[in-house]
N, C-alpha and C positions, 0 to 999 in steps of 0.2 A: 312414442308413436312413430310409425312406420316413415320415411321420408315424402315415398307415393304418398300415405291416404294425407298427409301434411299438405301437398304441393292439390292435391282433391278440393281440399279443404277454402285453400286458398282459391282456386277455382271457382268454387258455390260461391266463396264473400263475394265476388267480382257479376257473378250469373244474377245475383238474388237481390241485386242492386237496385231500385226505382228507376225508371226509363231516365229519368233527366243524366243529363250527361255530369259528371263532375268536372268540371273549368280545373285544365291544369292552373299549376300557381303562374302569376304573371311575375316573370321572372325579370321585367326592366321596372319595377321598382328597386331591384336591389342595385340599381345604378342609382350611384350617390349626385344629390345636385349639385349644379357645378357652385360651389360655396368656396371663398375666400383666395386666396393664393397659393398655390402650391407651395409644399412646404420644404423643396429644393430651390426656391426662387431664392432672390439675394432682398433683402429687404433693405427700406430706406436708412436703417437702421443697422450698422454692421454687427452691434452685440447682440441684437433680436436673430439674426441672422444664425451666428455661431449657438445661439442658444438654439433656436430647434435643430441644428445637429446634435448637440450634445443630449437633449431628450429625446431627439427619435433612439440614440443609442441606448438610453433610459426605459426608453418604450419597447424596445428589442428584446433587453434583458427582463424586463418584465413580461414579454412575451413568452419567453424561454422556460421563466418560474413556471408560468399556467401551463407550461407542456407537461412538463417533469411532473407539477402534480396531478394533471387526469392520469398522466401514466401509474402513479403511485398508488390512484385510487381503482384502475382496471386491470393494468398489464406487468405492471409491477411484479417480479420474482421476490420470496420474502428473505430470501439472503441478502439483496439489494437494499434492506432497509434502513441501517446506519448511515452509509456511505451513498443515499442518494439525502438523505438528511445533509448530510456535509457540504453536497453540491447545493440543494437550495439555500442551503443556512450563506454559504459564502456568497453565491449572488447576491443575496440581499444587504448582506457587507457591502457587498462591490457597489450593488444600487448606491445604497446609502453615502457609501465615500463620495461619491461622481456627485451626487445630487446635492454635497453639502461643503462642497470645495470652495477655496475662498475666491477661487478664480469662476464659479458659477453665481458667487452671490455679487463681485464683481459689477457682471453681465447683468444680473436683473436689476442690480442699481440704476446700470447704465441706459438700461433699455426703458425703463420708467421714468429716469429722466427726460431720455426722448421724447417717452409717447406723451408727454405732458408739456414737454417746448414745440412740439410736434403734430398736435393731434391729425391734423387731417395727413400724415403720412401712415396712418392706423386705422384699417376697417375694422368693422365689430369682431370679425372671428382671430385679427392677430392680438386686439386689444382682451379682448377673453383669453385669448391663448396664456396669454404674457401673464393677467389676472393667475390662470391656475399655476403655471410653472411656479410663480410667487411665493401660493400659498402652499405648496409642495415646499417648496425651499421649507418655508419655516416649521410646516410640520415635521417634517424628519430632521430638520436642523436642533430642536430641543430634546432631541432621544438621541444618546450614546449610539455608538456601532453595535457594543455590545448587549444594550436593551436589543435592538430591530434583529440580531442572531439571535436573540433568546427567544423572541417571541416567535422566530421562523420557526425552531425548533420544537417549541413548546404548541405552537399549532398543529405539525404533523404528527406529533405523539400524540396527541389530545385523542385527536382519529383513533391511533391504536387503540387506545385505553378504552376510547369510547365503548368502543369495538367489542372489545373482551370482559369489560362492566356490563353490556347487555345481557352475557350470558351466565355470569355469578353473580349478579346486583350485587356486590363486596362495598358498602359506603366504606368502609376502612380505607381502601386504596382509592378510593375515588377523591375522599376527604384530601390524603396527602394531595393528590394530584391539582384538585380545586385551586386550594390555600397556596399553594406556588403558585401557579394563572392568578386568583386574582390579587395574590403581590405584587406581581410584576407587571399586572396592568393599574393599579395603584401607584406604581409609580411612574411609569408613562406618563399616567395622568396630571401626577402633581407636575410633571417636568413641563408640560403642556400649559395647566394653569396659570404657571411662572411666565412661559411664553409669554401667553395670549394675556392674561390678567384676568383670569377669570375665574371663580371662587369653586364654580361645581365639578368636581372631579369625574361622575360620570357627564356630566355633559362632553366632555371635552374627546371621552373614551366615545359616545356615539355621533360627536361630529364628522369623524372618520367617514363612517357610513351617510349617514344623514346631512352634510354641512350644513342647512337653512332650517335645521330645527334646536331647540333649545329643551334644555330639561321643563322650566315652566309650559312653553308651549304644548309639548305631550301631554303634562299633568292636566292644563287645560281641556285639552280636547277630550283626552279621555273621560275627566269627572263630567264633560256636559254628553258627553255619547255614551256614556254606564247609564245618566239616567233615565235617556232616550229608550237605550236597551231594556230595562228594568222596569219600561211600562209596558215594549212591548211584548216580549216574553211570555209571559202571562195570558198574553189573548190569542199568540201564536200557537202554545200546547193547547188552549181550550178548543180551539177550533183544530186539530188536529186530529184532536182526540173522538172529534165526532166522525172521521172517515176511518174507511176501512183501512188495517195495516197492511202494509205493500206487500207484496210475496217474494220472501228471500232467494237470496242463489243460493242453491244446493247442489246444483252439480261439480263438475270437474270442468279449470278452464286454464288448457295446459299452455306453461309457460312459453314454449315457442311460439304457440298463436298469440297469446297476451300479447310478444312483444313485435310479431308482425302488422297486427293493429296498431297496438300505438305507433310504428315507425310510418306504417300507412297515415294514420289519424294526422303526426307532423307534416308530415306531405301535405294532405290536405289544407291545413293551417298556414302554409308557404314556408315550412323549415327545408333550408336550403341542404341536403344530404351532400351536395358535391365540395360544400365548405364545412361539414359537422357529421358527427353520427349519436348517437343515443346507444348507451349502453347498461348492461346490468352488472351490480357490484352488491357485498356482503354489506357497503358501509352504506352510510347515511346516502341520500338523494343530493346530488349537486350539481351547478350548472359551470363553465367556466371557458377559457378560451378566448380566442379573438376573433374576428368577424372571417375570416379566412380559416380558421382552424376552432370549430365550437364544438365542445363534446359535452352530452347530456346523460348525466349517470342515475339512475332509479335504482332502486335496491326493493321493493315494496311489491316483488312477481307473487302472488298470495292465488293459490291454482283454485281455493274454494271462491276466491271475488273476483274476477278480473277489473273490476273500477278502480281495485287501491294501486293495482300502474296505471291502470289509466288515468288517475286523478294525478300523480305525480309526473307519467309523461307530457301531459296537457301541461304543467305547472311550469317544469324547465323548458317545454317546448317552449314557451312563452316569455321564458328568460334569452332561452335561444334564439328568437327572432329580435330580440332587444339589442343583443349582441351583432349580430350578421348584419344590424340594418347601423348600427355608426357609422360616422363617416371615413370610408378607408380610403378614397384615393387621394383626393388633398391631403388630410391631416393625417395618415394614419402613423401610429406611436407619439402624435403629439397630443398635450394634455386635453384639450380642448376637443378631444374623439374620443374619450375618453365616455363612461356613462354616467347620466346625471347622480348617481347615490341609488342607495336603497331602498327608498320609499317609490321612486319612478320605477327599478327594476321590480321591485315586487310588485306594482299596479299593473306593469303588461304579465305578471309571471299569473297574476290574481285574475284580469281581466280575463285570459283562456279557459282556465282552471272553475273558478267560481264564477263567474259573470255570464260568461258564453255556455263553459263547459256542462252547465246545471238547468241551461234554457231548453224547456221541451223542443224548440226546435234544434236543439240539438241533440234529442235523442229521438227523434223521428227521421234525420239524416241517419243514426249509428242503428237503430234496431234493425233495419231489416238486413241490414249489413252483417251484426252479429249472427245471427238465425242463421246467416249463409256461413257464416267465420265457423259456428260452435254447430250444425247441424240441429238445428232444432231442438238441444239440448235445455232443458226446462225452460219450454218455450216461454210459455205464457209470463213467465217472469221477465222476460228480452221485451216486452210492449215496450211502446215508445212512456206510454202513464205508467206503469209500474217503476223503469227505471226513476224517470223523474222524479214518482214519490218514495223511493228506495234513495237515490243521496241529495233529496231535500227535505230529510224525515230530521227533528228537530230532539235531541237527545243528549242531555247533559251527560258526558263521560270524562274521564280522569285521564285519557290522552289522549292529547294535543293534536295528531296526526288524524286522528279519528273525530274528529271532531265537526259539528254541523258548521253551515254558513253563521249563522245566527249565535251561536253560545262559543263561536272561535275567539270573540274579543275578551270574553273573562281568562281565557288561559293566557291570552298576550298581556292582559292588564296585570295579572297578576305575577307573570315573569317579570314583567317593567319593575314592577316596584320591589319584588323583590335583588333583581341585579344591581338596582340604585340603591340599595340599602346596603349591598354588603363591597360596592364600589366606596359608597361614601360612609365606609365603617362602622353604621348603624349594625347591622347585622354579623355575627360571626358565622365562619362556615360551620362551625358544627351545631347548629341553632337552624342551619336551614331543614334539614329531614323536618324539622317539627312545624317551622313556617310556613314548609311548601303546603302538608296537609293542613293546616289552616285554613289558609287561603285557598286551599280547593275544594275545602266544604264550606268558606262563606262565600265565595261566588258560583260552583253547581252544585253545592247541594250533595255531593260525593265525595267518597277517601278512597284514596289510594291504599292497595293490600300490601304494597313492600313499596322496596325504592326504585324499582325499574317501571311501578306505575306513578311515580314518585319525582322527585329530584335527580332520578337519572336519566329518565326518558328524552331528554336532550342532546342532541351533539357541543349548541352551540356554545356552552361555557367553556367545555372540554378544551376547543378550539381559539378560545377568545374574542367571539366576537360578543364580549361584552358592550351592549348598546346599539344590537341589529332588531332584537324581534319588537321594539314598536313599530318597525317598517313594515309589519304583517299587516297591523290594521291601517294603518297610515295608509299603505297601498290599494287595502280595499274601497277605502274609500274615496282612493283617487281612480281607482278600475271604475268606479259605478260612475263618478263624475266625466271620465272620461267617455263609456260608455253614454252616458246620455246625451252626449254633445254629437258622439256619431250619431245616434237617431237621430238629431235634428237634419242634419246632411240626409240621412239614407233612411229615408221613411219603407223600404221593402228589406231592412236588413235580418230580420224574420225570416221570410222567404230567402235568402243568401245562405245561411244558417242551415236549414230545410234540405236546400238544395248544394250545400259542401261548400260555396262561393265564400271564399274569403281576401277575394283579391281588392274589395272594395275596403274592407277593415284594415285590411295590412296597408295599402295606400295610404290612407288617412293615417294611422299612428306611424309608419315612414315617416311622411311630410311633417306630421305634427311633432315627432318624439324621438324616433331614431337617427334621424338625419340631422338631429340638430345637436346631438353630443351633448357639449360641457357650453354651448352657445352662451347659453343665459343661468341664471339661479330655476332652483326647483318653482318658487312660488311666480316668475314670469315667464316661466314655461307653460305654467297650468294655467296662468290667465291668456297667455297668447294663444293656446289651443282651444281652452272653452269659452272664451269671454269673461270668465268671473276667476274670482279668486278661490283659492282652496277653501272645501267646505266637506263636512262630512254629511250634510243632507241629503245630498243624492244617494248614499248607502241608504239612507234610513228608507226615505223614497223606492227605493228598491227591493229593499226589503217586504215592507209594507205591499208592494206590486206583487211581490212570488208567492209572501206565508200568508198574506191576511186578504 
């Protein structure tokens, strides 16, 4: 398309706007409260002291990694592919030495000695602090050098392969590939187990992500929210089925408007552009970076839908505001600025994405704005109702990415069980191709036609984060809890929604959730922000609000 009739284009989205104004983002939220002590001070404590130098330099170099790999994943030249392997692989060497020296464990003796002969020379955020360096220490302390290079190395291949398995579904090469990963995170884990004392091998692999969850407690939640699901399901399609089906997009919706909307849409939502950008990539959708430097990668530009980036820029938008809103000027690089785990990151990445992003009022804010983006291009399909009931339309399918609000927890349930199974040697890889479709026609009711609708449609084993994707539903169910707690606060947050206003929303999850880091544990964080304790009610609640 022409650049003029582009920049045209762009012009109508702006004309065809509803008179209400859109509220720029308020931009002194992203001043962090003044929390704890700076982390150049000298503390009462001289080995507390030397320790956050020696982790801000910990924090640097892991700041370095997340460069190198958005680079990897956008701007990266492919002759640069071994030899930037080599540069992360050695950082994390280097990490590892620094973080596992005897003159660092030393210091955290020392310094626990203190804050226990000590206490009131320790406010909450040094004695968190101290807390995570700790358990840093020991988690890198029972994996070799040589595991934490392998696994560096074996997570940016993962990508490749991913990559080029999309486009042969070859299980042959995938298999080899597998069976290495999850060797080698089998034996992490046992080294871990021995650590900690602890029997379950994949727990231990998704405490990484998760620290305050346990394998039983998953299996928990899940078997009592399948059944929850499993009643209501049934009364969601029946009443579905009695309205008219939505009217598809059919037109053309060209990539560079796609992704001026979405960059427009982050704006709108408060992603800060002068500290991040959003970009497009062949690979998977990823979020990563530091609060100063946040870069958001989508891959999913699809010209016949434009939702499927919209649904993913919403998702890492949502990562990215998690990110940008830590605390960086006290603590930043030290662990306790750090973000709570994955189950909190996926609850703001869910909360945009699914929560907000699927609320008619927010597609009564987007329609009439589309109409001006795409020129009247199958109108009638751009209504504010149409969209809504176009992706809150309720459709068992065989992938993941595609998937409704409602039937997304059978494909998270049934990755769980099967990554625990072949984690704790229940399962072989080559026994998965046949598991996976299994379990995809006892929980929707569908089979997969090969293996790229199959057991490869994933990045995340490729990659290793064996014991990430229960944080999918975990999160949602903490996005719906969290959300209902801001209704209580902001009874016109509707009208907010309507009218683009998200500066009340981003407020409240600042104060509540990004500003407060590595503060506290996941489970008193969620009762300090809502009053209660984690629960998946409110999902259900929510549910039952939207489909029934």
């Amino acid at each position: 398309m022409p650049f003029k009739q582009f920049l045209d284009r762009i012009v109508s989205f702006t004309s065809n706007a509803p008179p209400e104004k859109v509220p720029e983002a308020d931009e002194s939220i992203h001043e962090d409260l003044p929390i704890g002590k700076k982390q150049n001070e000298e503390h009462a404590c001289p080995s507390y002291t030397t320790l956050k130098f020696n982790f801000r330099d910990i924090g640097r170099m892991n700041a370095i990694i997340e460069t190198l790999g958005r680079d990897f994943l956008t701007a990266m030249p492919t002759g640069a592919y071994k030899s930037r392997l080599g540069h992360i692989a050695y950082l994390y060497r280097r990490m590892h030495e620094d973080l596992t020296s005897s003159e660092m464990r030393d210091l955290i003796n020392k310094a626990q000695d203190h804050e226990y002969k000590n206490p009131d020379d320790w406010d909450k955020w040094d004695k968190a602090n101290l807390h995570e360096m700790a358990q840093m220490y020991r988690m890198y302390c029972c994996i070799s050098p040589e595991l934490i290079e392998k696994k560096a190395r074996l997570s940016y291949e993962g990508r490749r392969h991913h990559s080029a398995l999309k486009k042969t579904g070859d299980w042959g090469e995938a298999k080899k590939f597998l069976t290495e990963q999850i060797d080698l995170h089998r034996r992490i884990a046992e080294a871990r187990c021995e650590t900690f004392g602890e029997d379950s091998h994949y727990q231990m692999l998704m405490q990484e992500y998760m620290p305050s969850m346990t394998t039983r407690r998953v299996e928990e939640i899940f078997t009592d929210y399948k059944g929850t699901l499993d009643d209501l399901l049934p009364k969601i399609l029946k009443k579905q089925d009695k309205q008219p089906a939505p009217i598809p997009l059919t037109a053309e919706y060209e990539q560079e408007a796609q992704m001026w909307l979405n960059r427009s849409l982050l704006r709108v939502i408060g992603f800060d552009f002068k500290r991040g950008g959003l970009y497009e990539t062949g690979h998977n959708p990823v979020e990563g970076g530091t609060p100063e430097d946040t870069r958001l990668v989508i891959s999913n530009v699809d010209e016949a839908n434009f939702m499927t980036s919209m649904k993913s820029a919403l998702h890492e938008g949502g990562h990215g505001l998690y990110i940008q809103g830590l605390p960086r000027k006290e603590w930043r690089y030290q662990p306790v600025a750090m973000d709570l785990g994955a189950v909190v990151h996926e609850s703001q990445a869910l909360l945009i994405e699914m929560i907000i992003g699927r609320m008619m009022e927010f597609y009564e804010f987007l329609s009439p704005r589309l109409e001006g983006l795409f020129h009247g291009i199958n109108a009638p399909a751009l209504s504010p109702e149409n969209l809504f009931a176009l992706k809150n339309h309720v459709k068992p399918t065989v992938d993941r990415k595609k998937a409704d609000e409602v039937t997304y927890f059978y494909h998270i349930l049934m990755r769980f069980e099967l990554e625990r199974d072949l984690i704790e040697g229940r399962l072989e890889v080559d026994k998965l191709p046949e598991a996976w479709v299994e379990r995809t026609h006892t929980y929707l009711g569908v089979y997969p036609d090969n293996h790229l609708e199959g057991c490869l449609q994933d990045v995340h084993w490729f990659v290793g984060k064996f014991g990430y994707f229960p944080s999918y539903v975990l999160g949602h169910m903490l996005a719906a809890q969290f959300f209902y707690a801001m209704k209580k606060e902001f009874s016109d947050i509707g009208a907010d929604i309507t009218n683009g206003n998200f500066n009340d929303i981003r407020a409240w999850l600042h104060k509540h959730i990004y500003a407060k880091g590595r503060l506290m544990s996941m489970d008193d964080l969620v009762k300090d922000a809502t009053g209660e304790k984690f629960t998946s009610s409110y999902l259900e609640k929510h549910l039952r609000a939207r489909y029934l």
